[in-house]
N, C-alpha and C positions, 0 to 999 in steps of 0.2 A: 783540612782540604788544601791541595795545592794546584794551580792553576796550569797549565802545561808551558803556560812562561816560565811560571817559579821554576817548576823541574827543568827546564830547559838551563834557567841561571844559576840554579843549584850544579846539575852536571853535563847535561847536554853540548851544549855550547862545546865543549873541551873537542868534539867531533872537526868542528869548525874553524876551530884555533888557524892566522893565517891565511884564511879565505874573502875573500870581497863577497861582504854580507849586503843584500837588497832589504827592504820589510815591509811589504803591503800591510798597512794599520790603520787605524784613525783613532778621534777618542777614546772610543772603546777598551782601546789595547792597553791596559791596563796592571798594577796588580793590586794583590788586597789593600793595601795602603793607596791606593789610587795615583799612584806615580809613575806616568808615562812609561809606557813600552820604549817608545823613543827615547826617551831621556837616559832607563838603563844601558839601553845597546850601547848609547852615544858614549857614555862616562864606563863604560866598561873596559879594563886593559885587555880582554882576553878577545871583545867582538868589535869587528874592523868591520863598522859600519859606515856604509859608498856609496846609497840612496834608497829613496823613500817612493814609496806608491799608494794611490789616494785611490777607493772605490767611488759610488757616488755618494755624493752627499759632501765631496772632501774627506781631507784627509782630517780638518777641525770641526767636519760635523753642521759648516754653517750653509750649504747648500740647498735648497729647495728641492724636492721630487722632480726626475728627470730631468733636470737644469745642467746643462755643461759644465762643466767644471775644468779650468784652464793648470796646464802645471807653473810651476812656481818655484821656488824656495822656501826650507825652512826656516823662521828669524831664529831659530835657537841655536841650529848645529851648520846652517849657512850649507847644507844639502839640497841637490835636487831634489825636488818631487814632483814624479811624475803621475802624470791624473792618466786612469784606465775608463775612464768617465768622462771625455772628451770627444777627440778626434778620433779616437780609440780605444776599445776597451781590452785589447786585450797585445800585452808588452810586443814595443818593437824589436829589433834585434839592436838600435841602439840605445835603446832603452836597459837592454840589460848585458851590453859588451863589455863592462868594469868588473860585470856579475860575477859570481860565482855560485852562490848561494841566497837562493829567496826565501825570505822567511815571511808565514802568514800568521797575524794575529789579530782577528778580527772576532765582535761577536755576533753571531746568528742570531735569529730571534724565532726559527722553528718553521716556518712557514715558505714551501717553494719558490713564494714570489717575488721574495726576499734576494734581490740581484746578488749582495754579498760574495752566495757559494756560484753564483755562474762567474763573477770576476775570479774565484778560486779557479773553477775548470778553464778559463780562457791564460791564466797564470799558465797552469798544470801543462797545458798544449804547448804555448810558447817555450816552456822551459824541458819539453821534449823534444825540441825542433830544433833548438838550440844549446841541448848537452849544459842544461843548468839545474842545480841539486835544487829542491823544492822540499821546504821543512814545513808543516801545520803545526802550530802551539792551541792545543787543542781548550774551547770552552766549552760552558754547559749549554746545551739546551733549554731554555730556559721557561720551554712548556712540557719537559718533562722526553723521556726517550724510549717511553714503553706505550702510548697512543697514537694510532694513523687515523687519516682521515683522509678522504677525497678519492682523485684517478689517476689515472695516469698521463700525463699529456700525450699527444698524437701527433705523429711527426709532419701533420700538416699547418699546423699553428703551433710552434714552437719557437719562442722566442725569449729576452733578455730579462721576461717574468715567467718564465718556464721552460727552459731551454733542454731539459733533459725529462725522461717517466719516470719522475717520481713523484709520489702522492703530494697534496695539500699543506698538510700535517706529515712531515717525513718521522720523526721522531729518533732523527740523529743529532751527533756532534757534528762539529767542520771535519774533523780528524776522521772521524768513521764516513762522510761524504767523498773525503778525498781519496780514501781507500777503493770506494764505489764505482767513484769516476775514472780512478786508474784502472783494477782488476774486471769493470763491468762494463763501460763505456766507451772505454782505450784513451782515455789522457793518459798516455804509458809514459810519467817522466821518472827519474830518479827520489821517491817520496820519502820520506823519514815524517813519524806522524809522532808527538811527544806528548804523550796523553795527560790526563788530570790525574791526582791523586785523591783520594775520598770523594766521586763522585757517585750516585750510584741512578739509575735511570731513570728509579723511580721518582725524583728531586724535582722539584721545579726551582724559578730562581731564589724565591722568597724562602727556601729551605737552605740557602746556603751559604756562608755567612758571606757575601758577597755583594757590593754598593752596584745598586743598577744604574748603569750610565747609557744613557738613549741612545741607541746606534743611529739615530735618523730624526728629525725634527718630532715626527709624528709617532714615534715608539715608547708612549708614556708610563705605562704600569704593565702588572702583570694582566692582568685582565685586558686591556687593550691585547696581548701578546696572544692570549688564548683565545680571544674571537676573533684575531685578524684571519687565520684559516678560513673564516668563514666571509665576513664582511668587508674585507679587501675586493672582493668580487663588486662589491656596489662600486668602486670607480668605475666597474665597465658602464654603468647606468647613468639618467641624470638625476637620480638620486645624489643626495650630498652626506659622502662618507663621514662627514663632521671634521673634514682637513680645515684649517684653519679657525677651529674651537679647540677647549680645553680637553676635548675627551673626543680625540680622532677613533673612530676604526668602533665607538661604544658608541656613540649618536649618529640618526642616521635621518633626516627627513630629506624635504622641498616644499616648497611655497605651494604647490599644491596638494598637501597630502594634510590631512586631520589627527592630529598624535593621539587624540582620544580615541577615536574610532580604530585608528591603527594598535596601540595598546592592547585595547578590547580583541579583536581580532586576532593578535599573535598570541596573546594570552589564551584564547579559546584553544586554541592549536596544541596545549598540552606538549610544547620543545622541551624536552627533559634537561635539566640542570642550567636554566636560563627563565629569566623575568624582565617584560617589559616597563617601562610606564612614559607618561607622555612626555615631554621637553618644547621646549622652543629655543632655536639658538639663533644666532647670526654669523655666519663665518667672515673673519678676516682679510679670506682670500680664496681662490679657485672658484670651486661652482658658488653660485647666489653671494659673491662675495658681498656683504652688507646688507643682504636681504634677507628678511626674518624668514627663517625655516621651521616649521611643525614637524616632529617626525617621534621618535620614540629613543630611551636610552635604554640598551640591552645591560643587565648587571646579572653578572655570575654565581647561579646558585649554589651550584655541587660541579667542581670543576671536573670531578672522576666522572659522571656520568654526561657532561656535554660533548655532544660531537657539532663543531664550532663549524664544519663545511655544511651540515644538512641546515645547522640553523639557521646559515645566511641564503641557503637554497631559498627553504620555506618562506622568510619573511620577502626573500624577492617575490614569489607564490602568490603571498596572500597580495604585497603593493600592484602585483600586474592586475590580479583580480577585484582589487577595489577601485583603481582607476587607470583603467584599460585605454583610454584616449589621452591619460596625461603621461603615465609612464614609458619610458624610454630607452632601450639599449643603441649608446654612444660609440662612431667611430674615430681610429685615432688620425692621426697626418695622413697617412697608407692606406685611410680610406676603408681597412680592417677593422674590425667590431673588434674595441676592445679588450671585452668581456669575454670575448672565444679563447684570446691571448691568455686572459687570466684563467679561465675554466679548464682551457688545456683541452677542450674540444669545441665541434661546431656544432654538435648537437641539444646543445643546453637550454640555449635561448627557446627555442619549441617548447620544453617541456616545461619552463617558465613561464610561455603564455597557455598553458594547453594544461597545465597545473598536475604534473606528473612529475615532478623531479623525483620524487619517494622511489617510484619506479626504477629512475635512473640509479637512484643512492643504490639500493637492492643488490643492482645488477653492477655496482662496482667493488660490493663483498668481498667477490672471489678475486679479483684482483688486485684488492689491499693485502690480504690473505699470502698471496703468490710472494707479493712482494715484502711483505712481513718474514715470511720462512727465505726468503733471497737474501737478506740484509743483513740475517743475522750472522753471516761469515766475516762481517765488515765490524760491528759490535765489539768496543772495545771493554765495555762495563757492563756489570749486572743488574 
């Protein structure tokens, strides 16, 4: 297998030769041998690299969720980097006047709400507006690129965790996203997309011989990766997604919830390819920091048959219905619910308390469906 860096350093590059290279990267950017994306471009005679760009979380990865990130300098290559996680998220025009050429190498982790691909689309814009070549070094999806899950968002809540209609669970690459957002969306910039070699869709990451490095404080394993589709939705609540425990996005209580009783409960419910049982944790930090949480840890039965968006629907379901005067959907600064941001509509919350979300799951079939046979023009691999 080779990563769409490798082929890029294998022969792509030679496209480039004499061009003022950008690299929106972090961590992540990687290759097999785990030796900075940065590093190569930097020590490279062929790539004339002229600045750096950070999504959130930084460019090192050490940033906290939704926390500013200021640009700086690299200590290695004594380059700018500029933070799209700031003052702005998406490049100025002097941010990329040396430019010639941006290159993205970042990894996805599968999930819409995942800012990552909307710093892609807000690159993609900028670098149409301003006559600059825009390359994607394309990686895996690392929940696999043949399951969807979820809706569509709705252009009335649309925002920096859902900025475009695509599902939950999209079940692309960056490469095949960035295709999307040019020929479906209109980021119409100049794209060159440099795909993987021996990927094939049906993979997830732990089939590939490839070291998982966290794109984000809280992106811990694969199983984190496969329910966050679903359980990423409990930030919108005060429910405590388990940020600041060992096992974010898989524990899930509040000081006022009974993990036994909740256990019991979601177990009764028959979620196909998922298992609860009780926990108690304490978080480090955000909701209830230091204060003892009951709640339940979700662990992955049969990853082919869970669908990771209904089963964070249901377990909100059953928490509204067991304590109906303690549970809560949270707004954010704007005064905005959340949870609508991340649902991608304003209909949800209703069917959360009024315990129909099935209903809703149902009646978003046909429009996975839609969008499933839409995508596949974009589909780099089989």
């Amino acid at each position: 297998m080779k990563l769409g860096l490798e082929v890029f350093l294998d022969r792509e590059y030679k496209r480039f030769t004499g061009k003022s290279i950008g690299l929106v990267t972090n961590m992540t950017g990687v290759n097999q041998k785990l030796t900075p994306t940065i590093d190569l471009f930097y020590e490279h005679p062929g790539i004339s690299l002229k600045a750096l760009y950070g999504p959130e979380h930084g460019i090192r990865g050490d940033a906290k969720e939704g926390e500013e990130v200021q640009s700086s300098f690299d200590p290695y290559t004594n380059l700018p980097v500029y933070s799209l996680y700031g003052k702005t998220r998406k490049p100025t025009k002097e941010m990329l006047e040396s430019i010639d050429v941006i290159v993205f190498d970042l990894q996805d982790i599968g999930s819409r709400y995942y800012t990552y691909i909307y710093t892609m689309a807000y690159v993609m814009e900028a670098c149409a507006e301003q006559g600059k070549q825009f390359v994607v070094l394309d990686r895996p999806n690392p929940i696999s690129g043949e399951r969807l899950e979820g809706n569509l968002v709705e252009e009335d809540v649309r925002s920096f965790v859902g900025l475009l209609p695509i599902p939950n669970r999209h079940g692309m690459t960056v490469g095949e996203l960035a295709q999307l957002f040019k020929y479906k969306f209109g980021y119409d910039c100049e794209l060159t997309v440099v795909p993987m070699e021996g990927w094939k869709r049906s993979m997830y990451f732990d089939d590939t011989p490839l070291f998982w490095v966290p794109p984000s404080p809280n992106t811990t394993n694969i199983d984190m990766n496969i329910l966050y589709a679903g359980t990423c939705l409990i930030e919108g609540t005060n429910l405590s997604e388990g940020r600041g425990t060992t096992r974010p996005f898989e524990w899930i209580g509040a000081p006022y919830v009974d993990g036994n009783s909740l256990s019991k409960a979601f177990n009764d419910r028959g979620v196909e390819g998922v298992i609860a049982r009780p926990v108690s944790f304490k978080p480090t930090y955000q909701k209830y920091k230091d204060v003892i949480c009951s709640g339940i840890q979700l662990h992955v039965v049969n990853r082919n048959t869970l669908n990771s968006w209904k089963t964070g629907l249901l377990l909100l379901e059953t928490i509204a219905e067991m304590y109906p005067t303690d549970f809560s959907f949270i707004k954010n600064e704007q005064k905005k619910y959340f949870f609508d941001l991340l649902a991608g509509t304003k209909g949800l919350r209703d069917r959360v308390w009024g315990g129909t979300t099935e209903v809703y799951i149902e009646n978003c079939l046909a429009l996975i469906e839609g969008f499933q046979k839409e995508k596949k023009i974009y589909d780099l691999y089989n």
